[in-house]
N, C-alpha and C positions, 0 to 999 in steps of 0.2 A: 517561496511564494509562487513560485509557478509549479508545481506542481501539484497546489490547490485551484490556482487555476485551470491546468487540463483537467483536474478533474470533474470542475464547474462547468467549464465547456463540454466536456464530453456524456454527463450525466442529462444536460438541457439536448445537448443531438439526440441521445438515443429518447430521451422522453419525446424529442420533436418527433422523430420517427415513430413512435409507438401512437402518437396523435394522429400521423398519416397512415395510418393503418397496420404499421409491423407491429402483431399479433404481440412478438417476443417482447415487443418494450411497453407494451401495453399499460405496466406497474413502474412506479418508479422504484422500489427496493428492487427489481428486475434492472433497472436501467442504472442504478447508483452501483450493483453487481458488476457489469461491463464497466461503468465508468472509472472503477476503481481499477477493475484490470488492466485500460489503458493506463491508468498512470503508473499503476506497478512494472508495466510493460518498459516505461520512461525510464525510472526511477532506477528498476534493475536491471538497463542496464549500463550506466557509471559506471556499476562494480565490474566490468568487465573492459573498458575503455582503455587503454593505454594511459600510462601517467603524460606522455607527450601531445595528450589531444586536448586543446582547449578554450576549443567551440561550446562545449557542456562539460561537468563535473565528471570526471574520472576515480578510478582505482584510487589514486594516489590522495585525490583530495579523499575520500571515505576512510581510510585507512588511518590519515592523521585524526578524524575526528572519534576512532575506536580510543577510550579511556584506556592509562596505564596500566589498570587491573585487569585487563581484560587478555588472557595470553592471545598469542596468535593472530594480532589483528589482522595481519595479511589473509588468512585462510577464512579468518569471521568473515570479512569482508566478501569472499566467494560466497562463501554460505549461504549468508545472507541474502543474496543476489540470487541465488537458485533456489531459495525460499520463497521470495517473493517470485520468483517465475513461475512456482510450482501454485502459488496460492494464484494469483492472477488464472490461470485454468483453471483450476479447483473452482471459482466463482464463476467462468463462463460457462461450465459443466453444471448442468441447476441437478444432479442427483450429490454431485460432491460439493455444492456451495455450503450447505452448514457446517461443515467440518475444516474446508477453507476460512469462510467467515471465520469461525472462532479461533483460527489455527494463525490467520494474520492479524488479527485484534491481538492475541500474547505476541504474537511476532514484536508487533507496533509498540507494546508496555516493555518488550525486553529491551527493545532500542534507543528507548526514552532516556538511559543513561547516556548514552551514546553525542545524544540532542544537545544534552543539559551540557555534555562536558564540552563538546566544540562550542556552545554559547560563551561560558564561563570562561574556558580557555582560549575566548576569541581564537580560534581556528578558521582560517582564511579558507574560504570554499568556490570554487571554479576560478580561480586568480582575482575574484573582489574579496568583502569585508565578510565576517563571519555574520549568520543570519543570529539576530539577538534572542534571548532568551524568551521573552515574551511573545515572538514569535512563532518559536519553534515547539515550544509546548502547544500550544490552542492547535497545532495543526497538526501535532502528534493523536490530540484529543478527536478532530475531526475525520482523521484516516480511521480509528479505532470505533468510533460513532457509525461511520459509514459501514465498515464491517459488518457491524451486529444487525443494522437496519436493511443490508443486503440480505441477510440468511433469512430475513421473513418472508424472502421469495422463495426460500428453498420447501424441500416436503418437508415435514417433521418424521423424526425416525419411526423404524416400524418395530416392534416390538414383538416377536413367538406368534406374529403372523398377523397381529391385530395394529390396523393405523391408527397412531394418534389424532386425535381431531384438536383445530388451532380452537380457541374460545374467543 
């Protein structure tokens, strides 16, 4: 839940700011762009925390909530963290946010297993109770929304030298 809410918080600042005249947040798929990058920014990095820190979610809690199917959860769990780092740029870069967009939207439907299985398997996260299931989908869904409606700020590709034009 808080990391729906950084990114409510952080999607109203930059819209506030684009109100008080910063050019760049003028749009809100501009400002949902950033916003989402702060929370990616949050988010990944857990996967990097020591399993001893536990002021916020760490390594250790993300690790348990990788399903059994899934090898490697130790290394998924970097990956994944440097996935989201790379996407988080990719949307504050408005030439590469289409391809971030779409690139963390699959990210977000790949991790949905992930979600479903710490719900299911009550998996304990930051030393409380596991986040429930009905939770944790709708906010899968709204990282994945915010995505695509971020890339309406991006250009559309160019194409043998001719731009696309939006309709």
């Amino acid at each position: 839940m808080e990391t729906i809410i950084v990114l409510l918080v952080a999607l109203l600042g930059f819209r506030a700011l684009g109100a008080f005249g910063v050019g760049r947040f003028a749009s809100w798929p501009v400002s949902a762009a950033h916003a989402l990058a702060v929370m990616l920014f949050m988010t990944a990095s857990a996967h990097f925390v020591p399993d001893g820190v536990t002021v916020m979610p760490n390594h250790g809690d993300l690790v348990r909530m990788v399903p059994p199917f899934v090898p490697f959860a130790d290394a998924m769990v970097y990956l994944t963290g440097v996935l989201e780092l790379m996407g988080a740029v990719g949307l504050i870069i408005t030439g590469t946010r289409r391809p971030a967009g779409i690139g963390l939207a699959a990210l977000f439907v790949l991790l949905l297993p992930a979600n479903i299985y710490a719900a299911v398997a009550d998996v304990p996260f930051n030393g409380g109770e596991a986040s429930p299931l009905w939770l944790r989908v709708p906010e899968q869904v709204v990282y994945i929304a915010v995505a695509l409606w971020a890339i309406r700020s991006a250009p559309l590709p160019v194409f043998a030298g001719v731009t696309a034009r939006r309709r």
